[in-house]
N, C-alpha and C positions, 0 to 999 in steps of 0.2 A: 320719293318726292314729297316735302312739305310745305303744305299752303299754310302759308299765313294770314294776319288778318288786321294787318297796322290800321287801319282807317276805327278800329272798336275801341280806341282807349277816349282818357277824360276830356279831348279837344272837341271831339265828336258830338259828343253830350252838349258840352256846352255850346256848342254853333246851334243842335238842333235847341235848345229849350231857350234858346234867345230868339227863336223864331215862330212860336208856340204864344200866341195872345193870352192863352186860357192858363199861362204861366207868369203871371206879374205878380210884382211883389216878392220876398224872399224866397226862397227854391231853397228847396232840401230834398236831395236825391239818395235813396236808398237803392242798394242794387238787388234786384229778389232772384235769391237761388235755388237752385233748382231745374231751371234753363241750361241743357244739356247743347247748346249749339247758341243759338241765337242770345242778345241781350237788353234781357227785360230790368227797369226800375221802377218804382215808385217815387213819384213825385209830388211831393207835398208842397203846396203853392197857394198863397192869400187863405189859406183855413179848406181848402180842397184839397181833393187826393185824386191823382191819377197813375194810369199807365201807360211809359211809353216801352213801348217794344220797338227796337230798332235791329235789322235784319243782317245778316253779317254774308256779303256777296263768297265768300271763301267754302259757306256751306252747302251752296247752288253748284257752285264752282266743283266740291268733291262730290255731289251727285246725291245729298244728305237731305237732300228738301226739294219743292216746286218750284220755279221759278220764282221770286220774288216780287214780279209782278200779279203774278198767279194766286201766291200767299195771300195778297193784300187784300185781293179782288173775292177770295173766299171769303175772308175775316172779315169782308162788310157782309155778303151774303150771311153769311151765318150769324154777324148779329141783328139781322132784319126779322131772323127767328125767335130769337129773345134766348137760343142757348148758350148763343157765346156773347159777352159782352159788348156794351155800345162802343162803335167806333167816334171818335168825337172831331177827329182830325188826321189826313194823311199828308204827309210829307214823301212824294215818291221820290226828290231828290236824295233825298237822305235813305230813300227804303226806311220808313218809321210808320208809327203807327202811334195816334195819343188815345189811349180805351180807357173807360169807365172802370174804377176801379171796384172792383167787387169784392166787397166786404163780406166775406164770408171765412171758413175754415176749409183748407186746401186740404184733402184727402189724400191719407195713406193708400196703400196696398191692405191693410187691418181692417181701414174702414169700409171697404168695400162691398163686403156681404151684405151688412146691415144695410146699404143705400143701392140694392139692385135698383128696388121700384124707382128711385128718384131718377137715378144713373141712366134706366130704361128709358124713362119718360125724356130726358134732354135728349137723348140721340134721337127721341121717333119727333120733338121738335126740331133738331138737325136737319134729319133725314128729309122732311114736309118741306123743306123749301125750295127757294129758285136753285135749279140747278146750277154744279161750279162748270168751268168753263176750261176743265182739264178733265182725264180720266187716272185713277189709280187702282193696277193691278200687283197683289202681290208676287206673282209667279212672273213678269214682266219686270218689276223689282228685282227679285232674286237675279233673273240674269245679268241686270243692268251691273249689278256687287260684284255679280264672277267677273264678268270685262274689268271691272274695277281692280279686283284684287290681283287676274293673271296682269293686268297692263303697269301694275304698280308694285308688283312681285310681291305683294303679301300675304302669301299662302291663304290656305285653307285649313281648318282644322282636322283635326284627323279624322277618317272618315266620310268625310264630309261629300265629298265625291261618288263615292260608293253608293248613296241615298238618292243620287238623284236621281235614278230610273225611278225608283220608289215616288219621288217629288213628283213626275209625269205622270205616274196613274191618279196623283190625286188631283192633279190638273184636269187630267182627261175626267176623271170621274164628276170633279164640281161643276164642270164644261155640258154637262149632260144637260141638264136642266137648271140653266143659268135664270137668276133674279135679275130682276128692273136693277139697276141700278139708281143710285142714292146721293145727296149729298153726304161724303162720309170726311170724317175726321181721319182716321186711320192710326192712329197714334196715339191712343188713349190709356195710358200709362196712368195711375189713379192722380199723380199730381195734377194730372191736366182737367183734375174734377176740383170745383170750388160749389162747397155746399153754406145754401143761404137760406138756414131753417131744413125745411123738408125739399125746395128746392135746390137743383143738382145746374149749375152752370159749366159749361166746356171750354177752355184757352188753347191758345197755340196751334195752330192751322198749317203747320211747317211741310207736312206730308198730305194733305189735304185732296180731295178729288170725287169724283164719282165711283163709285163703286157697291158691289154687293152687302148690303147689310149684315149678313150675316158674317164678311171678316169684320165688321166693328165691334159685332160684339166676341165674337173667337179672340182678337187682340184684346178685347179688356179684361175676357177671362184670364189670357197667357199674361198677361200683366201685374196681374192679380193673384196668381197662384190659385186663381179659384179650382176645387176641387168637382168630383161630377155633381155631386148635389149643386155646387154654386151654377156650373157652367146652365144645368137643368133649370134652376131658377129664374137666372138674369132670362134666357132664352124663351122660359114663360112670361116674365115681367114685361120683355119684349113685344113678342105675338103674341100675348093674351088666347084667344081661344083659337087661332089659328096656328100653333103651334103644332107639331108635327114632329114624327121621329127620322121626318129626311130633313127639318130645318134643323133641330137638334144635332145631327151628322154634318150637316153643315158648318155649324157653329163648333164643334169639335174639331172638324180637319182644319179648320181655319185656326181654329189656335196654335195648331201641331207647326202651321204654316208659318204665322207669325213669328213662333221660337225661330226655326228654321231662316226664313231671310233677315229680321233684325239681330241673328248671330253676325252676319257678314256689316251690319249697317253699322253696328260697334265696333268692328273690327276696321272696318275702310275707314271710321273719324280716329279711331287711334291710329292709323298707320297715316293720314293724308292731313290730317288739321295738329298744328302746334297751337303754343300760346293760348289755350284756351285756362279760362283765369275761372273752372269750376273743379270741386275738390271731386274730382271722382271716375273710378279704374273702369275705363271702357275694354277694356281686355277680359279684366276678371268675368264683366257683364256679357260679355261677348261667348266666355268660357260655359258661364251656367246655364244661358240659352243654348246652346247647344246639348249640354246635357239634358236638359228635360226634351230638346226636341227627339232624342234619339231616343228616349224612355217612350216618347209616344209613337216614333215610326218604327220602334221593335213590341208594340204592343199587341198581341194577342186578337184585339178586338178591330183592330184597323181596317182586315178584309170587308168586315160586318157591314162597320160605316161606311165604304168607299160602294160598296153594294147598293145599300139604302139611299145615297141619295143618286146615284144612279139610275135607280126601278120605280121609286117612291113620287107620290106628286109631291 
């Protein structure tokens, strides 16, 4: 089965920006990529600049995002933090979003290392605010992909089956001594970082929820390729002197974790979304997460960490 997503081409645009006050005068829409699901522009209007994000119901629909009403309702919470950009204007009928556009340099995977401290400091502004008004687990996730892929016959990659006894004791393990839960982003792949000077701003709230802090930061390291010195850093940048070698295990199996269910979350938009008008091979990406997740649940050291934060405060 493929969902499509007729309602996203240029008729769309133009009903919402003819309904947009803060858009008079000549419009010039540039489309920004890099937006893996949903569609973002820049719109440049009377000598301003903004952003409209408009929401693509096809994405909800393959199980790829929050609800849409949910999204929206984050992306004001999180910019009343100052890490994610101002909302200026919402159009629910449209699912759109008009935000402040943030001039800054959108970060690599490269730039990463170098911008722990900034990187750290926008999530623990994230994290400090009004609660979202959903929750997001990733082991809850994962199941939701398998329904997804046995219901839609998309296989599984090889192996992939075979791990998840494995997947349950790091459930059971992280389960022990579970954290407050957060407002978390959950998807922070380094593009979703815009750095402005030394500060680090956060976009796109597509996966958005309450959840343990420490998979926010496990996803930015699996993101990121960061290595153990990086993953040991961010984690210090993080919790500053409350850091610990069970939040640090933590922050490890959540990476492991992240490779693990967004292998299935590239694989369920390549097999259930067409028409999508960005240059880029969700298979392939679906392929390498999986290999680095098998590099870390055949590692050596996995019993250690599943141990530690199991025993450890």
């Amino acid at each position: 089965m493929l969902i499509t997503s007729p309602r996203m081409g240029g008729r769309l645009l133009d009903e919402i920006v003819a309904k947009v006050p803060e858009f008079a005068g000549p419009v010039e829409l540039t489309v920004i990529k890099g937006g893996l699901s949903h569609r973002v522009v820049r719109v440049d209007a009377g000598g301003d600049r903004f952003v409209l994000r408009v929401l693509d119901p096809a994405v909800t629909a393959a199980g790829l995002g929050v609800p849409m009403e949910q999204e929206i309702a984050n992306t004001v919470l999180a910019a009343e933090t100052g890490a994610g950009p101002r909302v200026l204007r919402v159009l629910p009928e449209q699912h759109a979003l008009v935000l402040e556009f943030v001039d800054g340099v959108t970060l690599s995977a490269a730039d990463v290392p170098s911008r722990l401290d900034g990187i750290a400091a926008a999530c623990r502004r994230l994290h400090s605010g009004r609660p979202f008004g959903n929750t997001f687990d990733i082991f809850e996730k994962l199941t939701e992909f398998l329904v997804l892929c046995e219901r839609h016959d998309l296989g599984l990659p090889e192996g992939y089956a075979d791990q998840l006894p494995l997947v349950a004791r790091i459930r059971e393990a992280l389960a022990a001594r579970p954290l407050p839960r957060v407002p978390c982003h959950n998807d922070l792949l380094a593009e979703n970082f815009i750095a402005e000077g030394d500060r680090v701003r956060i976009v796109d709230y597509q996966l958005s929820g309450q959840n343990d802090p420490c998979f926010e930061l496990g996803d930015i390291a699996a993101e990121a390729l960061l290595d153990a010195d990086g993953v040991d850093r961010l984690t210090g940048a993080y919790f500053g002197r409350d850091r610990s070698p069970a939040l640090l295990a933590r922050v490890r199996l959540y990476l492991t974790m992240s490779n693990v269910t967004w292998t299935l979350w590239f694989r369920v938009h390549s097999g259930l979304l067409d028409g999508r008008e960005v240059d880029f091979d969700y298979a392939a990406e679906s392929a390498a997460k999986w290999g680095r997740a098998l590099s870390d649940l055949g590692d050596p050291g996995l019993g250690a960490l599943l141990d530690t934060v199991r025993r450890q405060p």
